[in-house]
C-alpha positions as CSV (number, residue, x, y, z in Angstrom):
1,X,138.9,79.4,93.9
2,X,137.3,81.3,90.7
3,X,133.7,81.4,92.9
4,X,135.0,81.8,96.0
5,X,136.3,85.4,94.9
6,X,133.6,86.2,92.9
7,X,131.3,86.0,96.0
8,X,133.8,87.6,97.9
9,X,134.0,90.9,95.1
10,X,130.5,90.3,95.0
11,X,130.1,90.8,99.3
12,X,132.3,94.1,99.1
13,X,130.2,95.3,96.3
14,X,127.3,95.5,97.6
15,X,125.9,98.5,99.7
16,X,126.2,98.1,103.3
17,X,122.8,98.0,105.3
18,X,122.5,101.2,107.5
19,X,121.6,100.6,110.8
20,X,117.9,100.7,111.2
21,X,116.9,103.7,114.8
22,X,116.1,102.4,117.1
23,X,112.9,105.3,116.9
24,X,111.4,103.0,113.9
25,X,109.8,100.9,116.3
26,X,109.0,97.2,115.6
27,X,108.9,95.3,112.3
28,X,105.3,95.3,112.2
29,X,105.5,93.3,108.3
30,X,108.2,91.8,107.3
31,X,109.2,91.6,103.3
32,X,106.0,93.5,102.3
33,X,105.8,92.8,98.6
34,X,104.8,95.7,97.3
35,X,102.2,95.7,94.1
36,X,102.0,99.4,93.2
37,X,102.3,102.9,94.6
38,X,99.4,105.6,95.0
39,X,99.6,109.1,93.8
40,X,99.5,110.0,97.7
41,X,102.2,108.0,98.6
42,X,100.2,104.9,100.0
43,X,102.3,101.6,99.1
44,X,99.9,98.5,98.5
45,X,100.8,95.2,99.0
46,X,100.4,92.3,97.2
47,X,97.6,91.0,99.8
48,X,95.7,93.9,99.3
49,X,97.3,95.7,102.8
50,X,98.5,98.8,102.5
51,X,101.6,100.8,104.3
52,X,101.0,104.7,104.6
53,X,105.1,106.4,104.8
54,X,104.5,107.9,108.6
55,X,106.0,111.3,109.3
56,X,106.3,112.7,105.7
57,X,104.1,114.5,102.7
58,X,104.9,113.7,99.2
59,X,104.8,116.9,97.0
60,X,101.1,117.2,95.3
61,X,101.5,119.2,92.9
62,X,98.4,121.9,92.1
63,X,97.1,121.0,95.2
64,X,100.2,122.5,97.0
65,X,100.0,125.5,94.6
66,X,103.4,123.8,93.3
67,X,104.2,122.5,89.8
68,X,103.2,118.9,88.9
69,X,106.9,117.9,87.7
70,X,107.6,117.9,91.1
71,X,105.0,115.8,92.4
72,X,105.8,112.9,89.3
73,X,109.3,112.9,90.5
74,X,108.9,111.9,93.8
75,X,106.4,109.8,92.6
76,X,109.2,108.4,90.2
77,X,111.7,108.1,93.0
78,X,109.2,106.4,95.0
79,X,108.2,103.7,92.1
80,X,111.6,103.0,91.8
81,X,112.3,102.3,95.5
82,X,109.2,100.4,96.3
83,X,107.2,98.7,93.7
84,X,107.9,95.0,93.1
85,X,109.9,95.2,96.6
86,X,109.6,93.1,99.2
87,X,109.9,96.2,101.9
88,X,109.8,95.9,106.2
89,X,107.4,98.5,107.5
90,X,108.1,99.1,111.5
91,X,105.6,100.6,113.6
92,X,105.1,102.1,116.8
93,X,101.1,102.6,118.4
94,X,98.7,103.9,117.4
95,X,99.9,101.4,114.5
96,X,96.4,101.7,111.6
97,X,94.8,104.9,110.6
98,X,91.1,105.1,110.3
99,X,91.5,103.7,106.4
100,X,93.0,100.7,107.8
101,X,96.8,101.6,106.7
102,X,99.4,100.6,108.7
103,X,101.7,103.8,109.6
104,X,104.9,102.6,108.9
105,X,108.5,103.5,108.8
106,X,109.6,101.6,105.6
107,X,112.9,100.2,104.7
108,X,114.0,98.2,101.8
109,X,116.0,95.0,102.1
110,X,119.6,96.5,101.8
111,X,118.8,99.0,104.3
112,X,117.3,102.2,102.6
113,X,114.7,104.2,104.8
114,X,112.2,105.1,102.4
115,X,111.6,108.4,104.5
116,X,114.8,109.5,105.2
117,X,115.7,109.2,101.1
118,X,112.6,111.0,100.2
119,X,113.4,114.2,102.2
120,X,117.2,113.5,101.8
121,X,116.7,114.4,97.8
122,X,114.2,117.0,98.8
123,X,110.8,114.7,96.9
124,X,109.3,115.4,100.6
125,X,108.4,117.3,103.7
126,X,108.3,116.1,107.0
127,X,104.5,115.7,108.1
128,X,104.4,114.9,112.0
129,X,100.9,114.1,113.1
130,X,99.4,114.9,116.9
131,X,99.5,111.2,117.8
132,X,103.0,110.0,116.6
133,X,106.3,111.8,116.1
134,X,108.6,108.8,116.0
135,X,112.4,109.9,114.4
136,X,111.5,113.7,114.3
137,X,115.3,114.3,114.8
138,X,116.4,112.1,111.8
139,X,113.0,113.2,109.9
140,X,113.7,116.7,110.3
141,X,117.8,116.3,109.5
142,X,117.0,115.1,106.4
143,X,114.6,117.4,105.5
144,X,117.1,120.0,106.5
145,X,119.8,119.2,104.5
146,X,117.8,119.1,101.4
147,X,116.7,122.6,101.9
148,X,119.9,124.2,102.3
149,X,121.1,122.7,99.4
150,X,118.7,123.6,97.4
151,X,117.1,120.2,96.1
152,X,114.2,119.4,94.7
153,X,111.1,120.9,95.8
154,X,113.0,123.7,98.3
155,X,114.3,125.0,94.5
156,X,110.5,125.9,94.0
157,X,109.4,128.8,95.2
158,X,105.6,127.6,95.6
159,X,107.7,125.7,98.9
160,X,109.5,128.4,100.5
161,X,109.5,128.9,104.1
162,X,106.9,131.3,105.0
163,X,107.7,134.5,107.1
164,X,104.7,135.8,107.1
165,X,101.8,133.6,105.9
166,X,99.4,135.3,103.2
167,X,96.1,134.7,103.6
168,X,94.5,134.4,99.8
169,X,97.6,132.0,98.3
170,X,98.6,129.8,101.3
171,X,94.9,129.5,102.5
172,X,94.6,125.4,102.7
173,X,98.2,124.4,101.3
174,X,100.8,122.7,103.9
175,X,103.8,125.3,104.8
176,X,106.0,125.8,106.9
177,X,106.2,128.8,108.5
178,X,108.8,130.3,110.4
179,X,107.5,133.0,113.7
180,X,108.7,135.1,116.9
181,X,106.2,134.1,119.1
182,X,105.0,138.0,120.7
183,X,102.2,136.4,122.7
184,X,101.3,133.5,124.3
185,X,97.0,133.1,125.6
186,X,95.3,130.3,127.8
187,X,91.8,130.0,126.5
188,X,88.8,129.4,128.7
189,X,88.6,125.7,127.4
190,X,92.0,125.0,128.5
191,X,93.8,125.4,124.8
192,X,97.1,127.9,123.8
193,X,96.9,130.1,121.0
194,X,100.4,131.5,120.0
195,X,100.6,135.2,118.5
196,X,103.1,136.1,116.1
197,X,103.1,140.0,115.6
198,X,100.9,143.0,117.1
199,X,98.4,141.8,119.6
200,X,95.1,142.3,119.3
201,X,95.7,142.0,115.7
202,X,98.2,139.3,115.0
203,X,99.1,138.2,111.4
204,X,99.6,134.7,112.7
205,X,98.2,132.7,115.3
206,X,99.1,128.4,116.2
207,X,96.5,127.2,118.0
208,X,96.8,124.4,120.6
209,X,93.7,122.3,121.7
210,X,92.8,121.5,125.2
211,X,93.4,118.0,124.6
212,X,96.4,118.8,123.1
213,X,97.9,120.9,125.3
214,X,97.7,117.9,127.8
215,X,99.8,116.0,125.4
216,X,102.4,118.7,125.1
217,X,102.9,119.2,129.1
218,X,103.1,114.6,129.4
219,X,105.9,115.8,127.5
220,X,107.2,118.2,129.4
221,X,106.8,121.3,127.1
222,X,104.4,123.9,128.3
223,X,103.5,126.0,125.3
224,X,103.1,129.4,127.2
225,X,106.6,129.0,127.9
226,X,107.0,129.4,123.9
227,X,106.5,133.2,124.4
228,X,109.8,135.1,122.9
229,X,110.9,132.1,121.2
230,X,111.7,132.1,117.5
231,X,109.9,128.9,116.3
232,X,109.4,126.7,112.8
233,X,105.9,125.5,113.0
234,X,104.2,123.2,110.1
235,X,100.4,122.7,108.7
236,X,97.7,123.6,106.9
237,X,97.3,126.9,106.7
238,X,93.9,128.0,107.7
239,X,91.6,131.5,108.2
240,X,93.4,133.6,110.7
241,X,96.1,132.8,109.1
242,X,96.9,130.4,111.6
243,X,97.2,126.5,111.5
244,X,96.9,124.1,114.6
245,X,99.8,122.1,116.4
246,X,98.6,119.1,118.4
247,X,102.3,117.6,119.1
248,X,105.3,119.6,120.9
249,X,107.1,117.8,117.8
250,X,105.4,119.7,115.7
251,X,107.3,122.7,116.7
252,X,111.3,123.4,116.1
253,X,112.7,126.1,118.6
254,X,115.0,127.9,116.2
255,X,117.4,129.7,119.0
């Protein structure tokens, strides 16, 4: 009677799993045991395999213009989640990146989404890439929520949301950037180039590729349509100022 509570207290101790979405995708590896964790976020396994955390940047400190602290405690938060784990990475296609990782939505055992923790304590920033925008709804809630509380790196101001871009100290360094969208251009290649301020001479400028653009209208968004719109767009910053956007994702309409 004496064990048969004790594994009962036991059973209502213990954290409930969250239901994994259904947007995760696949359990591509299953109990990933997890040897250590590099300073980019990569999680190695045991066998030598590693998982690359899909749809999210971990804060790098100088190279974000930011302070390091920042960068070691996501690192921190990170270690603690995942080393010595045994992890499941799910994965939708394209599933390996040219270095081999496997892109991964990661959960431990008892049902924490690596991810969705990260950007939940605000240790990360969601990072969509052209090719794969799996859980950008619960990516970008999280992220959200963080940020209007104030946590972690969104308490920086090295992480602000950009208004207007400045040239010199966001040149290279991932922001995002918030726009009104005063022009919208077809280029003779078949690309979209969205305009944010006086045309000719804009002080911001997303620019969509040809092959890119095909990708946004299989989705059914046609980005000249983005014209007037008040959007929240995310990269690297590059001359211009402008970045590029190769995923409709990518994009959050703000009105």
């Amino acid at each position: 009677m004496v064990l048969g509570a004790i594994i009962v207290a036991a059973a209502l101790a213990a954290p409930p799993s969250a239901p994994v979405p259904a947007c995760a995708g696949d359990i591509e590896i299953a109990g990933a045991r997890i040897m250590r964790i590099e300073k980019n976020g990569v999680l190695v396994m045991t066998d030598g395999r590693a998982l690359k955390l899909e749809g999210i940047r971990i804060p790098a400190g100088p190279l974000d213009h930011a302070p390091q602290a920042i960068a070691d405690r996501a690192f921190a938060e990170l270690e603690a989640l995942a080393k010595g784990q045994h992890l499941d990475a799910r994965a939708t296609y394209p599933k390996e990146d040219r270095y081999d990782r496997v892109r991964s939505q990661v959960f431990t055992q008892d049902g924490v989404w690596l991810q969705r923790d990260l950007l939940a304590k605000g240790l990360a920033r969601v990072d969509l890439l052209p090719d794969r925008g799996e859980c950008n709804r619960e990516l970008y809630a999280a992220e959200d929520a963080a940020r209007q509380a104030g946590l972690g790196l969104w308490a920086d101001p090295a992480y602000v949301m950009r208004l207007t871009p400045q040239l010199g100290p966001d040149l290279g360094t991932f922001q995002l950037v918030i726009i009104r969208v005063s022009r919208t251009m077809a280029t003779p290649d078949g690309g979209v180039i969205l305009f944010s301020g006086a045309y000719p001479k804009p002080d911001f400028a997303v620019r969509i590729g040809p092959e890119d653009v095909k990708t946004f209208k299989n989705m059914g968004v046609n980005p000249l349509n983005y014209e007037g719109k008040l959007i929240r767009v995310r990269g690297v910053v590059q001359p211009g100022p402008g970045m590029a956007a190769g995923n409709p994702k990518q994009i959050e309409l703000l009105q």
